[in-house]
C-alpha positions, -999 to +999 in steps of 0.1 A: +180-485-385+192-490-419+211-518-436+240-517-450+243-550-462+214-578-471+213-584-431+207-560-411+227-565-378+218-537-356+191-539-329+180-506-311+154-495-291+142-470-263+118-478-233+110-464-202+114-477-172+097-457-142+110-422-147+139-434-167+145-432-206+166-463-211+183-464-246+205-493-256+223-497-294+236-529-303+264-533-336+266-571-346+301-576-357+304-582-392+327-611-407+315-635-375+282-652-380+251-648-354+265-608-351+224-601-352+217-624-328+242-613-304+227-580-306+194-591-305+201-612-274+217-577-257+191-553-263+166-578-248+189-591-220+192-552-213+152-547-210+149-576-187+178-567-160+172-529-162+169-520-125+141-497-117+168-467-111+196-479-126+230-464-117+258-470-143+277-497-122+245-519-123+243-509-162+282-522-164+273-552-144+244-564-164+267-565-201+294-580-182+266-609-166+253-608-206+292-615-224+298-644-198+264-660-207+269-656-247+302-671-247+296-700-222+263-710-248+286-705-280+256-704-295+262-661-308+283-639-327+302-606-313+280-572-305+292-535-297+269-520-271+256-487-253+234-485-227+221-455-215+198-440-188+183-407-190+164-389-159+159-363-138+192-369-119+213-368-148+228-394-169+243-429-166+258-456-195+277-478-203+292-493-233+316-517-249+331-514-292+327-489-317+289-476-316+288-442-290+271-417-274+278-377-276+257-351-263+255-319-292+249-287-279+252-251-288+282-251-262+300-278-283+302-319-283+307-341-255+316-376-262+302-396-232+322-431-244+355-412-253+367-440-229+353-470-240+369-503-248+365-511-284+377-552-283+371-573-271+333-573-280+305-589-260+299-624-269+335-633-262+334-637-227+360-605-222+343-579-229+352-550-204+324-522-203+337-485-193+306-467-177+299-430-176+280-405-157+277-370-163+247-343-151+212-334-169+207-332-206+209-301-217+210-308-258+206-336-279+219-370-271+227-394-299+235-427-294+250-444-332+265-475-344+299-469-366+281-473-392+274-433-391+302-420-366+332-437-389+321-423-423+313-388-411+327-364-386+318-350-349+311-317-369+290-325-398+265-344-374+268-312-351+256-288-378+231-314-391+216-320-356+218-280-345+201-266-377+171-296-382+138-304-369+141-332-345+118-352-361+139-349-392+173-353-375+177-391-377+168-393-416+191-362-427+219-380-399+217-413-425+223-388-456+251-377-446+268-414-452+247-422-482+267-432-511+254-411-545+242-448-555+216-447-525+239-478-507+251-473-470+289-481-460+277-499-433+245-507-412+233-473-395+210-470-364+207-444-344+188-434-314+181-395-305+168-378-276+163-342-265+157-318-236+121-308-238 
């Protein structure tokens, strides 16, 4: 994750659970205060209602349980989200705003939340979460907030993912919307994973 502004207000993370790869993204809207803590309070409310073979519906399910609680504390700000489960059956997400997930292979790009809602956000008690399902991985799954997928295209981040190292892939992702000046347009986080 890198900030774009003094406050960071992106929270990802990756953890299995079982056999599953469980990666969720969280975008805190900016212009609306507690947009870190909404995402903060997402990625964790994810972690702890993760089933222990989650199917999308119950992945849809759990942000719409998570919007209805934010909004009834008023105590948050607004938050993108994707959720996603990788395993040996395939793929299953969900997710709600701006931030996505595409699949980059040497076949071409597959945008798994081409679908998605992108307002109302969670927090506002009417958020409505599209989930996805699709078959195994077979390339690299990246799952980004806007702050790289708005200021850079589909096919710069294919060339960049097909022709680095992995484990160079997320740093030479963030170059691509570096200002000259070393600023970012927005906050950037991405999470990657890849057929082994």
């Amino acid at each position: 994750m890198h900030a774009g502004s003094s406050e960071l207000q992106d929270r990802a993370e990756c953890f299995w659970n079982g056999s599953n790869l469980i990666l969720v993204l969280a975008d805190g809207a900016g212009g609306l205060s507690g947009g870190a803590k909404a995402a903060e309070f997402i990625v964790e409310g994810v972690k702890k209602r993760i089933s222990a073979t989650p199917s999308s519906q119950q992945l849809n399910e759990s942000l719409i349980s998570l919007d209805q609680e934010m909004a009834a504390s008023g105590a948050f700000g607004e938050t993108t989200c994707v959720v996603v489960g990788v395993s040996d059956s395939g793929i299953v997400g969900t997710s709600v705003g701006d931030s996505g997930a595409l699949i980059f292979s040497k076949t071409g790009i597959e945008n798994l939340t081409a679908n998605q809602i992108r307002k109302p956000l969670l927090g506002s008690g009417r958020a409505i979460p599209v989930n996805f399902t699709r078959g195994l991985l077979n390339g690299t799954l990246l799952i980004a907030s806007d702050g790289l997928l708005k200021y850079t295209s589909q096919e710069k981040i294919a060339a960049t993912i097909l022709a680095s190292d992995f484990d160079c892939t997320a740093n030479k992702l963030v170059s691509l919307v570096r200002y000259q000046s070393g600023a970012l347009p927005d906050d950037v986080s991405i999470l990657l994973t890849r057929q082994i």
